[in-house]
N, C-alpha and C positions, 0 to 999 in steps of 0.2 A: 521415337523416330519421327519426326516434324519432315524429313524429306528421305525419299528411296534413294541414296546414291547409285548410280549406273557407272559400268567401264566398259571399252570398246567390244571387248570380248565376252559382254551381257546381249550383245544386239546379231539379229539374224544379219548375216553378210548379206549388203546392200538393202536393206529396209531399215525401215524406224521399231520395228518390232523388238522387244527386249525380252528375253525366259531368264527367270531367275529361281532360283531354290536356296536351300540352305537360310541362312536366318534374316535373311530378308523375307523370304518366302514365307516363314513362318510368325515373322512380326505380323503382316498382312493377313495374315489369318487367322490370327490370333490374338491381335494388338487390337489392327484394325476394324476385324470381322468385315471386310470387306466382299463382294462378288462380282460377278460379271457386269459390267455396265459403269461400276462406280470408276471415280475420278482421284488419282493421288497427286501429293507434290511430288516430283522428282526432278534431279539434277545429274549431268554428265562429270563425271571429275576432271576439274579443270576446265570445265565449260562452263555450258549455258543450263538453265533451268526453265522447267515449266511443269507439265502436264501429262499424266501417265492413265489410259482408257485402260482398264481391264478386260484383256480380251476372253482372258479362262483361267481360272484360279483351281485347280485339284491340289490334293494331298501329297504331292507331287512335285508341282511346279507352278511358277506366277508366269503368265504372258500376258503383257502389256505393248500398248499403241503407242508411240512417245513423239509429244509435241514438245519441243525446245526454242523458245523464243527471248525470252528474259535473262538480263546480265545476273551474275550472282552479285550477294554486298560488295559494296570495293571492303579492298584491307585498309584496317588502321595503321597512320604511321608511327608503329611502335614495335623496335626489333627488342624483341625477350631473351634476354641470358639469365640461365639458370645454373646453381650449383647444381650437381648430378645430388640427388635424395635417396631413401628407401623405393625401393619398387611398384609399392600400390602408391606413394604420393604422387612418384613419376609421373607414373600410367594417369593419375586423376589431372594431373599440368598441364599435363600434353592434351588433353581433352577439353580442357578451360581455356589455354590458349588459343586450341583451333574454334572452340564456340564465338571465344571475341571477338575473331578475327584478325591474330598475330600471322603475318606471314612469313618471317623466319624465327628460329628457334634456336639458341645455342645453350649448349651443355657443356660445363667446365668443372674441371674439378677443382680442390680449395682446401684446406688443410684439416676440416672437420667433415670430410666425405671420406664414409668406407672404403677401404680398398673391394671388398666383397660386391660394392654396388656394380664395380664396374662390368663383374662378369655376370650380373645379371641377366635372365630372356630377357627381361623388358626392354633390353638395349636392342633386342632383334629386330632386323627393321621389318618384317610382318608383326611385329607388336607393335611396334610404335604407328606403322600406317594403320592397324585395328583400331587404338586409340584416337587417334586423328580425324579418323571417318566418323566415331563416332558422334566428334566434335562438331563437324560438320552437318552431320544430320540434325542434329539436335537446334542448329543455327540456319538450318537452310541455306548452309553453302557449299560450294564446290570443289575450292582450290585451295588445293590440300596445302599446308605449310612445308618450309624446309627445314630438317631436323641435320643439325651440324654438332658431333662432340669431338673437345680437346681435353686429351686427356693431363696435361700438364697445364697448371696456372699462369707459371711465370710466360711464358709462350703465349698463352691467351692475354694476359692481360698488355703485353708490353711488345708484344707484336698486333694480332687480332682485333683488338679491340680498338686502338688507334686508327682505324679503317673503317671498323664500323660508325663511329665517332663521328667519322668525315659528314659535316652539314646533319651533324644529329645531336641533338643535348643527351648527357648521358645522366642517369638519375639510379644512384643504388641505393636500395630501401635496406635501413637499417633504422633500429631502432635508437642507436649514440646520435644519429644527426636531428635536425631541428625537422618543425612541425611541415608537410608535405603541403607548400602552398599551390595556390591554382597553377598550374605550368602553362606557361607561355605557349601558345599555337607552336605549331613545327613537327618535324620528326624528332623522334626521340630512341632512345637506348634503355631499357628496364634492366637494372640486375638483381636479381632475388638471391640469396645466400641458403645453403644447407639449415637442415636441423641445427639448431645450436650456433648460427650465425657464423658471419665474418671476421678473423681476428685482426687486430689492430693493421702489422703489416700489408693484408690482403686490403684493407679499408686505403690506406696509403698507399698503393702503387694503384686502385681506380681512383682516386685525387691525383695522381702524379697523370694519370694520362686525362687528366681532367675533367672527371665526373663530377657530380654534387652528393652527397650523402643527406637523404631524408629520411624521416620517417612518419608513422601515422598517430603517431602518439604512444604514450608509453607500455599500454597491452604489447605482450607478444602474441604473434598471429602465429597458426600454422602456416605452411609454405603454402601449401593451394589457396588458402583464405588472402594472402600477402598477394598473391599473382592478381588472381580478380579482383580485391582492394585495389590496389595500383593500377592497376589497366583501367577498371573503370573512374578514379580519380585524375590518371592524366588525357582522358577524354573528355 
């Protein structure tokens, strides 16, 4: 945990004072070994970032002093569509995207996505915002991404997607397309396919709405290894 995230309802009404417990509390005293006097990173969700005085640390609770002056990273321009996966790769996607700094997120289903995925917890959105935070923390930022699922393809791809599209090059990583050259400055579109990849059709209707299909060479990646491969090569 590289930054304590704070929400409104951590701070004493009308000061800068924050009490915290629970597993922030307990990182800090345990991670950190922290005590009274010492200095943390922390950040507002959706704000700003700075400086956290420890006011008193028990077994208990953490109170802290909180100084917020600094912007958090801007976001990169690069909107993430994902096949919906197994539930621990989810959870680890959503964690790597918020650490890069993707600030929207979509989740679509594809013809090689379980049905069983969809009723997943992981789909709850207090799991999905757990996951998210702890992206964040880990990156020293604050503004949490937007998590959007479609549960049908045809809809996502031939409605959705054409929108997101707008003034964005779209780029689905596959391993059938050629080798993933340096990408042009701009906004962009990522789309990552399920276990076991995209079939032909699915590959053909993002060319119809006119993506490019690349890939990183001929290894297959896992999905979370694919996500942060790509993000950080179209950076």
């Amino acid at each position: 945990m590289n930054l304590i995230l704070l929400f409104p309802s951590d701070f004493v009404p009308g000061t800068t004072r924050a009490v915290l417990s629970g597993r922030r509390h307990t990182h800090v005293r345990a991670i950190h070994r922290a005590s009274a006097g010492d200095v943390l990173v922390v950040g507002c969700a959706d704000g700003r970032t700075g400086e956290g005085r420890i006011f008193s640390l028990t077994d208990r609770e953490l109170v802290i002093d909180v100084a917020l002056a600094a912007e958090p990273p801007s976001k990169i321009p690069v909107v993430l569509a994902v096949a919906l996966m197994r539930p621990p790769v989810f959870r680890r996607v959503l964690q790597t995207a918020a650490a890069m700094g993707v600030s929207a997120i979509h989740v679509f289903n594809s013809c090689r996505v379980e049905k069983s995925f969809w009723q997943s917890t992981a789909l709850d959105e207090a799991d999905i915002r757990d996951q998210l935070i702890l992206g964040l923390e880990q990156a020293r930022d604050t503004l949490i991404p937007a998590v959007t699922f479609h549960k049908r393809f045809r809809p996502f791809a031939q409605d959705v997607l054409p929108g997101l599209l707008n003034g964005r090059c779209g780029i689905v990583a596959d391993p059938s397309g050629g080798l993933l050259g340096l990408p042009a400055p701009g906004p962009k579109v990522l789309l990552i396919g399920p276990e076991g990849g995209f079939i032909p059709d699915e590959l053909d209707a993002f060319r119809l709405a006119g993506c490019s299909v690349a890939g990183l060479g001929p290894r297959i990646l896992r999905v979370e290894t694919a996500v942060a491969a790509f993000l950080s090569r179209l950076l």
